[in-house]
Backbone bond lengths (Angstrom), bond angles and torsions (degrees), N, CA, C in turn:
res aa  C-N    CA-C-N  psi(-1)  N-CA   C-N-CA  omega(-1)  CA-C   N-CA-C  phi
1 X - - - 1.459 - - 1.523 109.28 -
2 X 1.241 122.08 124.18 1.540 136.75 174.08 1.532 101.53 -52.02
3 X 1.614 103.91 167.42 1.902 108.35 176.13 1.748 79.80 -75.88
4 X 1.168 118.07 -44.73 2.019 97.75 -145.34 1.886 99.78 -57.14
5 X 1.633 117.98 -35.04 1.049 110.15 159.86 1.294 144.63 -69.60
6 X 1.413 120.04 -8.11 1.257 118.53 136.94 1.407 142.43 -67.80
7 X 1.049 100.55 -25.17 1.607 108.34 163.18 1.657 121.70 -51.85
8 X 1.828 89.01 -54.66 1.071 101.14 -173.08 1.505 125.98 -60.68
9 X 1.448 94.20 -29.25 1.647 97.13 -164.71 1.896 99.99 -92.69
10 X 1.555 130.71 -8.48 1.363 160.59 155.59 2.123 78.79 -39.91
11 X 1.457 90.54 -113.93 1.316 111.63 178.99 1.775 117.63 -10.46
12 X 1.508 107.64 -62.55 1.347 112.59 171.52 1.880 115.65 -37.63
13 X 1.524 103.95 -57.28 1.535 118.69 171.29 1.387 110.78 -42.35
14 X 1.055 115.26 -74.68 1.139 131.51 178.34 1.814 132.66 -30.24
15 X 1.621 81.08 -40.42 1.468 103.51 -171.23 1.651 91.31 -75.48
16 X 1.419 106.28 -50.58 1.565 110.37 -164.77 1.404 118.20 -82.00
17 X 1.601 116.68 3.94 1.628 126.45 158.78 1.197 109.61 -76.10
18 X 1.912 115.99 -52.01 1.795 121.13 165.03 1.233 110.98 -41.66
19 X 0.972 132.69 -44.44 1.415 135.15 -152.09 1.403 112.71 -96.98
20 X 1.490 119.99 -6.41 1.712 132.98 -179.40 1.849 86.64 -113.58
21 X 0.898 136.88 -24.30 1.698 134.06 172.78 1.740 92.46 -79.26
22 X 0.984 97.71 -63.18 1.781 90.02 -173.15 1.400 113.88 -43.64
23 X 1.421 114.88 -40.39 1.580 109.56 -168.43 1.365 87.02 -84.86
24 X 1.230 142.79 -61.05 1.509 124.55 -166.54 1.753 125.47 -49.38
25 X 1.706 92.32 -24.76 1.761 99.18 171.01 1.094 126.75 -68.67
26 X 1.501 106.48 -27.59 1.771 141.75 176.39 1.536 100.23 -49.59
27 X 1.592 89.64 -94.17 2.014 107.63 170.45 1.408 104.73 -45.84
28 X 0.964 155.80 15.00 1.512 140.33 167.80 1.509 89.73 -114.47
29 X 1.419 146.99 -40.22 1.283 142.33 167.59 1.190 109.28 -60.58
30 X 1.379 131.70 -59.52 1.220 124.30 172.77 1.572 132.18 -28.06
31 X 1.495 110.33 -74.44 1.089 122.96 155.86 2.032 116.13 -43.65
32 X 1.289 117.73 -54.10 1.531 104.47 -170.61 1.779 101.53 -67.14
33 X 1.173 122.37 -22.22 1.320 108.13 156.11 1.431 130.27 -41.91
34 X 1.422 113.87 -67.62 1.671 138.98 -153.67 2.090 70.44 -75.57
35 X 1.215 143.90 -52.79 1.393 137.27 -150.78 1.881 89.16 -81.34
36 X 1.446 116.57 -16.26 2.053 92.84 174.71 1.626 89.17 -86.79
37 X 1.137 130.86 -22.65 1.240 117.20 -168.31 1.573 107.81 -92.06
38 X 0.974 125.14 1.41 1.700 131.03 133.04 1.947 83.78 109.53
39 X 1.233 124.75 26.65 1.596 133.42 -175.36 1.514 109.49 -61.03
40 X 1.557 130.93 -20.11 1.312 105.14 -158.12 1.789 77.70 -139.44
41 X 1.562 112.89 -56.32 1.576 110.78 168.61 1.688 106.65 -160.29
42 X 1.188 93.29 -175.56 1.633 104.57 -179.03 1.245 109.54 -121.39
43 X 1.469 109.96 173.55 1.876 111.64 -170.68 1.148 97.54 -55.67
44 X 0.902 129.82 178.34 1.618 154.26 165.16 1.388 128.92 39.18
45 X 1.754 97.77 10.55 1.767 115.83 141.17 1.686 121.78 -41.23
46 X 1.445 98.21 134.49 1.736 94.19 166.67 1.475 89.76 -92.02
47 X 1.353 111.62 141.70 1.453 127.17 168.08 1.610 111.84 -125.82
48 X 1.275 124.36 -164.89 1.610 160.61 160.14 0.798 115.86 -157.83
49 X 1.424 114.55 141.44 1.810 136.87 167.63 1.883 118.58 -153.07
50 X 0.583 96.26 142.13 1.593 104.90 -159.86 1.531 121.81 18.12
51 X 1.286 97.65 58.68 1.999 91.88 -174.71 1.349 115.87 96.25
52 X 1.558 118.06 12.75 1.681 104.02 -159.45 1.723 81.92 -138.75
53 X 0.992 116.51 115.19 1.948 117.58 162.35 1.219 98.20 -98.06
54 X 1.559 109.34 160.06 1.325 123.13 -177.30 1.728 107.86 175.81
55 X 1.067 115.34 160.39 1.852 126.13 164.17 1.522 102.36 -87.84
56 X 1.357 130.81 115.57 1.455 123.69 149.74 1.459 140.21 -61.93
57 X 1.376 105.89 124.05 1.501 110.99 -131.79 2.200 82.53 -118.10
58 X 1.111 106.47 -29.30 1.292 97.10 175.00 1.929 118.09 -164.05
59 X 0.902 118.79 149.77 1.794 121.92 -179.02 1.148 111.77 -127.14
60 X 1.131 103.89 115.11 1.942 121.73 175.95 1.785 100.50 -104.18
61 X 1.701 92.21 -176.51 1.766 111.46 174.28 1.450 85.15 -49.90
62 X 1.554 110.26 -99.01 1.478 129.22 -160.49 1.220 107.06 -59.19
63 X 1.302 154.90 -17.96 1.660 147.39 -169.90 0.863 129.86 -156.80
64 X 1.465 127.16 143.23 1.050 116.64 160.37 1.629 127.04 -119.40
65 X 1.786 116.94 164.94 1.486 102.19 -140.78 1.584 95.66 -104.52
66 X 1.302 143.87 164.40 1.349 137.45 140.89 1.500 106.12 -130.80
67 X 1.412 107.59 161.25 1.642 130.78 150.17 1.547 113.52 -81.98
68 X 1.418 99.91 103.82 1.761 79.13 179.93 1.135 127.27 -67.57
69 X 1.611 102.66 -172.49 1.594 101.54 168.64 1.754 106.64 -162.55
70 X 1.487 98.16 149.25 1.211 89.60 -171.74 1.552 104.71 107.84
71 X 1.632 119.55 -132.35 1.250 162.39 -138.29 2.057 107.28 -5.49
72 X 1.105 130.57 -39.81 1.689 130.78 142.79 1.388 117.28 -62.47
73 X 1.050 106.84 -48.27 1.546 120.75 -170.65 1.411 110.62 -64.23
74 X 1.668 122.32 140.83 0.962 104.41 142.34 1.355 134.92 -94.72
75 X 1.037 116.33 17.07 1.829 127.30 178.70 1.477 95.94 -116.23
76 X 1.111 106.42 147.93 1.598 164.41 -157.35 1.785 87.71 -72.05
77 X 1.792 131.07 11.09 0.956 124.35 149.29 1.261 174.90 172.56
78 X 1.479 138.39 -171.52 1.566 127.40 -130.26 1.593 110.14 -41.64
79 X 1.528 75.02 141.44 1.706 86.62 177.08 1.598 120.61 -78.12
80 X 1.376 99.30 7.73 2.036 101.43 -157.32 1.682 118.44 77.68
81 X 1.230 108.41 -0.97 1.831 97.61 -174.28 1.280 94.56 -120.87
82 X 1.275 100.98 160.86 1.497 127.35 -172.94 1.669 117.26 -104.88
83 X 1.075 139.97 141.54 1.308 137.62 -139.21 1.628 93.59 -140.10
84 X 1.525 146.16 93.94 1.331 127.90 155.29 1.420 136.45 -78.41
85 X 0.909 149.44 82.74 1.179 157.69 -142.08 1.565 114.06 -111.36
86 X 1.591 99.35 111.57 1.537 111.25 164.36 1.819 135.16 -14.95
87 X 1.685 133.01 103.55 1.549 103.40 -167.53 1.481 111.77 -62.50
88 X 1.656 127.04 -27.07 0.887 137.53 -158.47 1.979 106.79 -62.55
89 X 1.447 102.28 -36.63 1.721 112.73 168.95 1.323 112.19 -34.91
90 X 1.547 111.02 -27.79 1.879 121.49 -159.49 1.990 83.14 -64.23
91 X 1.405 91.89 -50.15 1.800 85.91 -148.79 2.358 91.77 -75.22
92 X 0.776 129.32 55.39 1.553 114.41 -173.31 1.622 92.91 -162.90
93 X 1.537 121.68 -46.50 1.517 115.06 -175.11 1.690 107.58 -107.22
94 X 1.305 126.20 167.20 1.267 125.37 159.72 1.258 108.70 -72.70
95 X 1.180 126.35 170.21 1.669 143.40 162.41 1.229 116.93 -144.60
96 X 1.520 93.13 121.48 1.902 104.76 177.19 1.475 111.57 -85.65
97 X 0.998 114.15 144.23 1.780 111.47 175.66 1.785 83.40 -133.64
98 X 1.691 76.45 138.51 1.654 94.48 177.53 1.070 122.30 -82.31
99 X 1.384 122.49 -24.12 1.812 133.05 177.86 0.962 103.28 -120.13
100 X 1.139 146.69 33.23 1.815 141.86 179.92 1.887 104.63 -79.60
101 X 1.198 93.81 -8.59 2.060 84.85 -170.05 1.510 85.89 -140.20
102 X 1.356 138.08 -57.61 1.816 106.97 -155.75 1.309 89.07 -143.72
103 X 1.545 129.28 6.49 1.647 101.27 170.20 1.503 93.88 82.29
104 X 1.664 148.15 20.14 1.645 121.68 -164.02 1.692 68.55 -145.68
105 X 1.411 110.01 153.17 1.536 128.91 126.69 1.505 130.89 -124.14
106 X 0.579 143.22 -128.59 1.480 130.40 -160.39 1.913 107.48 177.75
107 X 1.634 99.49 111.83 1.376 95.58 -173.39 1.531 108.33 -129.89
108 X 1.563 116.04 -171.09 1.505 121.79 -154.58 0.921 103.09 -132.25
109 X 1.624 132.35 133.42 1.581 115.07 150.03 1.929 98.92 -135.42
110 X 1.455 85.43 166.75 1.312 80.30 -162.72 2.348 116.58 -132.61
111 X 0.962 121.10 149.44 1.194 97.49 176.67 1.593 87.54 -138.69
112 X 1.685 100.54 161.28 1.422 121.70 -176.23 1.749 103.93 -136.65
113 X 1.648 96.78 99.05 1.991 103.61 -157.41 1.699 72.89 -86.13
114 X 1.556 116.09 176.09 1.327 145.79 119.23 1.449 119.20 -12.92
115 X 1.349 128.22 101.57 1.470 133.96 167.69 1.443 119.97 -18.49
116 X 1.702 106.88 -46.47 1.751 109.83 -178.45 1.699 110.93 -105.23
117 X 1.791 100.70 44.07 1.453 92.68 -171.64 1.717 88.35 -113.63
118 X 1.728 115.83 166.66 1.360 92.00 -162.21 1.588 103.19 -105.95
119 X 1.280 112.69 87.33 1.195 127.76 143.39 1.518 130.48 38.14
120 X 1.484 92.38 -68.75 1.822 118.94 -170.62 1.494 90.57 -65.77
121 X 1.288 100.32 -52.94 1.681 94.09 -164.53 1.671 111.38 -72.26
122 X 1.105 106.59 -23.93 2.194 101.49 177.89 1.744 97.35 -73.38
123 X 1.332 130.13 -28.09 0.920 109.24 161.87 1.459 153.41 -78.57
124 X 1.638 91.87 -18.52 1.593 110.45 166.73 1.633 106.31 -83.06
125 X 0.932 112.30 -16.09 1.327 121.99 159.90 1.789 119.22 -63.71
126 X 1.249 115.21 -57.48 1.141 108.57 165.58 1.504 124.22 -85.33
127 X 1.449 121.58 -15.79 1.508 91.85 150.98 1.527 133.66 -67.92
128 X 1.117 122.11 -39.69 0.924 111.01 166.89 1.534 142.07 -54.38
129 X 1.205 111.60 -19.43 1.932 132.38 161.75 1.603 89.88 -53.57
130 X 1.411 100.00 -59.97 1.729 106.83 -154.51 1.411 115.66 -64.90
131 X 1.475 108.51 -45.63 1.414 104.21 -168.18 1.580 88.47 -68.71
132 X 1.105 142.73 -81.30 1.373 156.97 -163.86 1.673 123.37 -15.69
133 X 1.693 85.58 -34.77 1.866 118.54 167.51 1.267 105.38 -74.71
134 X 1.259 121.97 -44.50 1.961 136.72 179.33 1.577 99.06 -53.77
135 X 0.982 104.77 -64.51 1.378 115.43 -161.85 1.494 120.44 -73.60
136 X 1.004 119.90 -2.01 1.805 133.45 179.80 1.458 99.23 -112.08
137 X 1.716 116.39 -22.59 1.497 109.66 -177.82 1.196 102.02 -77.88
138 X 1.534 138.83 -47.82 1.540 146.45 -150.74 1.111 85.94 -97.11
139 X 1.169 151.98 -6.25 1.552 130.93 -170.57 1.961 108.79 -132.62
140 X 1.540 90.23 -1.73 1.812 111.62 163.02 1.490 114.92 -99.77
141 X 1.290 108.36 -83.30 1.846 116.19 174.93 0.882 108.82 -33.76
142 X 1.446 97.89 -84.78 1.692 129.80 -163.59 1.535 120.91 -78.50
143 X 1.419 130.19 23.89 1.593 154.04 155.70 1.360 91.12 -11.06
144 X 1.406 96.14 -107.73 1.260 121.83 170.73 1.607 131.64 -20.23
145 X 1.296 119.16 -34.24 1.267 139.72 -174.14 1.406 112.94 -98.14
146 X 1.013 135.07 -17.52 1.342 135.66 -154.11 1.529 110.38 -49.88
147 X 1.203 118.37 -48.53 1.015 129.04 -174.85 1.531 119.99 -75.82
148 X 1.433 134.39 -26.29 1.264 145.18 137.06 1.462 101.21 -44.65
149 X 1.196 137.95 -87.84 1.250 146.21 -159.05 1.564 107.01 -46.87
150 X 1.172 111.87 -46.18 2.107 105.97 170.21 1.662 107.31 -57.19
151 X 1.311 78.42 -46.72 2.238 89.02 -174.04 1.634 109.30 -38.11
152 X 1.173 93.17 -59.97 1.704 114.07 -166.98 1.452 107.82 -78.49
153 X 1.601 134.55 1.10 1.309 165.28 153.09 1.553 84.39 -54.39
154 X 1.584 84.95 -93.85 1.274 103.32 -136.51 2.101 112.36 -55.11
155 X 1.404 94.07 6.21 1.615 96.87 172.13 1.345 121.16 -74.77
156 X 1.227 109.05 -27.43 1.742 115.37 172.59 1.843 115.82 -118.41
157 X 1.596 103.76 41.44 1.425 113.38 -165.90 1.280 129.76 10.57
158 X 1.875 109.04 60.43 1.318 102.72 -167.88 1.929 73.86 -113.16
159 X 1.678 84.13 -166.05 1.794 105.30 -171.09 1.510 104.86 -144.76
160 X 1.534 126.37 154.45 1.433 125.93 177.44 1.221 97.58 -97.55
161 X 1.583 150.29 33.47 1.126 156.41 -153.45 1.773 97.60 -112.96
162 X 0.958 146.77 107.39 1.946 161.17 143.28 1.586 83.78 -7.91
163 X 1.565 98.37 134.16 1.427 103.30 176.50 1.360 85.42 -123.42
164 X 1.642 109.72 147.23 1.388 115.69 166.42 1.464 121.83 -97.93
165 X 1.598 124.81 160.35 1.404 112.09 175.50 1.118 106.95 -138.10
166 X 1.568 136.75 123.47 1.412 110.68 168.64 1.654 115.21 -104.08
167 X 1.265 140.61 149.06 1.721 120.16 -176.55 1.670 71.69 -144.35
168 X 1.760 91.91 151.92 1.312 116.57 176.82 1.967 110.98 -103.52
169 X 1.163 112.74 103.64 1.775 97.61 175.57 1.025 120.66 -114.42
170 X 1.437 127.68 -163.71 1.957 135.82 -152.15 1.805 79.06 -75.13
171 X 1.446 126.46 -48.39 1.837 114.04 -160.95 1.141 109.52 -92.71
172 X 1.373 124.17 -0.34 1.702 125.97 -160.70 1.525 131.48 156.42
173 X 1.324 111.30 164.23 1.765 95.24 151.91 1.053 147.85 -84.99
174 X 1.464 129.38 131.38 1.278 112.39 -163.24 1.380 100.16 -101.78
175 X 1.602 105.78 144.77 1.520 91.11 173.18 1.839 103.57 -137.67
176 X 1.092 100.11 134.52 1.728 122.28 -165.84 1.678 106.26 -112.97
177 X 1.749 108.89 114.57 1.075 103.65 145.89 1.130 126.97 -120.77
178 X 1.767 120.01 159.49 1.560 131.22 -164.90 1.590 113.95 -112.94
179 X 1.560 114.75 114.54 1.287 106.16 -167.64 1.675 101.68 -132.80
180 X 0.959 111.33 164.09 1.846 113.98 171.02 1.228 97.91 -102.01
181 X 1.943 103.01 155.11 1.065 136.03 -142.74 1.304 100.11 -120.27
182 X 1.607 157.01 -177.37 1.192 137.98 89.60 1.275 124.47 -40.09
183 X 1.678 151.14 144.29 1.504 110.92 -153.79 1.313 98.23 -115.55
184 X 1.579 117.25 25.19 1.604 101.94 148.30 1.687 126.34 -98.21
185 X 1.534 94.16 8.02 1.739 117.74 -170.94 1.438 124.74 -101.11
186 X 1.287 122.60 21.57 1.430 135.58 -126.89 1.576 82.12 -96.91
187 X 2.184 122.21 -47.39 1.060 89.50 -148.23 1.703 94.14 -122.66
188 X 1.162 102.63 34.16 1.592 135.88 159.59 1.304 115.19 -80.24
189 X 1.310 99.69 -57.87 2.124 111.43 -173.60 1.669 95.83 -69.92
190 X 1.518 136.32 -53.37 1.224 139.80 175.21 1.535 111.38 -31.06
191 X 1.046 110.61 -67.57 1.644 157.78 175.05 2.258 86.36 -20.13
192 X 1.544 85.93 -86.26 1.515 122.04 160.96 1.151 99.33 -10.71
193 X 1.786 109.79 -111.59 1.701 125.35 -171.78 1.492 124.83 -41.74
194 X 1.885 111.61 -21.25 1.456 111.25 -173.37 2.150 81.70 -74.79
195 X 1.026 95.87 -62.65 1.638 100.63 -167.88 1.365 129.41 -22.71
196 X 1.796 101.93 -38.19 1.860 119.43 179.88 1.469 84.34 -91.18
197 X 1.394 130.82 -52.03 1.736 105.95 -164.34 1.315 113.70 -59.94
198 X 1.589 93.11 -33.31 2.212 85.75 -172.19 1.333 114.02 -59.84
199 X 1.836 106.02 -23.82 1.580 101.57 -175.24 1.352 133.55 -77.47
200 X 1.599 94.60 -39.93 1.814 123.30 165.49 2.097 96.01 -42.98
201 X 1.269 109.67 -91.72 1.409 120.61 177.07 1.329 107.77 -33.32
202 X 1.392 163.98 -13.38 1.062 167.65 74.91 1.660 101.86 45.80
203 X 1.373 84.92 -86.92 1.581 116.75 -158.83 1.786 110.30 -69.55
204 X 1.248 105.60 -5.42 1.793 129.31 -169.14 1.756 85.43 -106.19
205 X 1.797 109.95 104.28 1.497 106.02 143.81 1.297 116.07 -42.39
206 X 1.201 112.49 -73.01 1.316 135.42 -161.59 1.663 118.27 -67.26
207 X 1.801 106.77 13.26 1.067 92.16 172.86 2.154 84.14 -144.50
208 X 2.071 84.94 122.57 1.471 66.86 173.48 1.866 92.56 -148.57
209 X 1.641 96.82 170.49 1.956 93.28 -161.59 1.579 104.20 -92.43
210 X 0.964 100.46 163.85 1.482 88.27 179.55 1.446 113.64 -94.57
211 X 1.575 110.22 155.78 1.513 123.02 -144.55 1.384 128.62 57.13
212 X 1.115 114.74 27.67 1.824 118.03 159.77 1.343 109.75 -93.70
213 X 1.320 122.76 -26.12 1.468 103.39 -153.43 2.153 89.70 -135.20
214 X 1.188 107.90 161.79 1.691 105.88 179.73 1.577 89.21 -114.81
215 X 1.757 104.56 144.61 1.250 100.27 176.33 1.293 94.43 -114.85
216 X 1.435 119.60 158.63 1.424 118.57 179.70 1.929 101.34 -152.24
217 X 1.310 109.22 115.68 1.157 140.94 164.61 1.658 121.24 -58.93
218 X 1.477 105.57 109.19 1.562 101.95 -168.72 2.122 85.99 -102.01
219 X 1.811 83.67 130.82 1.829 99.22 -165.96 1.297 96.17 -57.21
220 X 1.230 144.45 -40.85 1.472 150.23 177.21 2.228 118.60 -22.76
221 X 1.725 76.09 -44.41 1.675 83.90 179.53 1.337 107.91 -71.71
């Protein structure tokens, strides 16, 4: 290869490193625009974006900042580290924001009783935890709102109503209920309902989970 073709093919590089900074300076303007105009979220949103949750704590040209939360943990929080993240990521990954529409998420807990335990009742058991939790949230938080908060429901025909689940498996039944959260309360309210169910089920012979107790069979019977 000649010098003039080294030059040339120098220059070419060069040109096409400028020209991958330029577009990334571009998409990072782009996006920190659409982010003053509040397009994807605002400070002190809980969000997600590629694997990383966090509260947004600040928005620059090139980044934006969070506190995470989560990622060791299994609760809903901060780890102490700080997360900077590219604006240009906006246009390549999705991003969940946890309060961007009603302030609610929607969480699970779950129990797996004994096959010959009676069933009906761990579940009337947990509706009643649940609805009771429903009903102190919409008529505590959300007072004031109620009527916004159905509105903004009823756009994706969902309901703040405890859904029940029962599934049958190889060790037991499992039984799952689904309730909304405030969505900075997720692993508070969990926290909560395990605390009244463990106690209710407690007090129920006839209702017990599996792996609490050893059964042992005298060969005689």
């Amino acid at each position: 290869m000649s010098l003039a073709d080294s030059v040339v093919l120098f220059l070419l590089l060069i040109g096409a490193i400028g020209l991958l900074s330029i577009k990334g300076l571009f998409s990072n303007f782009v996006v920190w625009t659409m982010l003053m105009r509040k397009k994807y979220f605002k400070t002190y949103d809980r969000i997600e974006i590629d694997g990383n949750k966090g509260i947004v704590t600040k928005v620059s040209f090139l980044y934006f900042q969070m506190m995470e939360l989560s990622n060791w943990f299994d609760a809903e929080a901060p780890t102490g580290r700080v997360i900077r993240i590219p604006n240009e990521l906006l246009l390549k990954k999705p991003v969940f924001n946890y309060n961007g529409l009603l302030k609610i998420n929607w969480k699970e807990v779950e129990y797996t009783i004994r096959p010959d335990s009676d069933w009906e009742k761990a579940t009337q058991i947990l509706t009643e935890i649940s609805e009771a939790y429903v009903h102190e949230l919409i008529n505590g938080r959300f007072v004031n709102k109620k009527e916004e908060l159905e509105h903004k429901i009823d756009l994706f025909d969902g309901k703040v109503d405890p859904v029940n689940i029962v599934d049958v498996t190889p060790i037991g039944i499992t039984l799952k209920v689904r309730f909304p959260v405030y969505y900075t309360e997720g692993t508070a309210t969990k926290t909560m309902l395990n605390k009244q169910v463990l106690r209710r089920f407690t007090d129920e012979p006839d209702i017990e989970l599996v792996g609490t107790k050893l059964h042992i069979k005298d060969e005689k019977e």
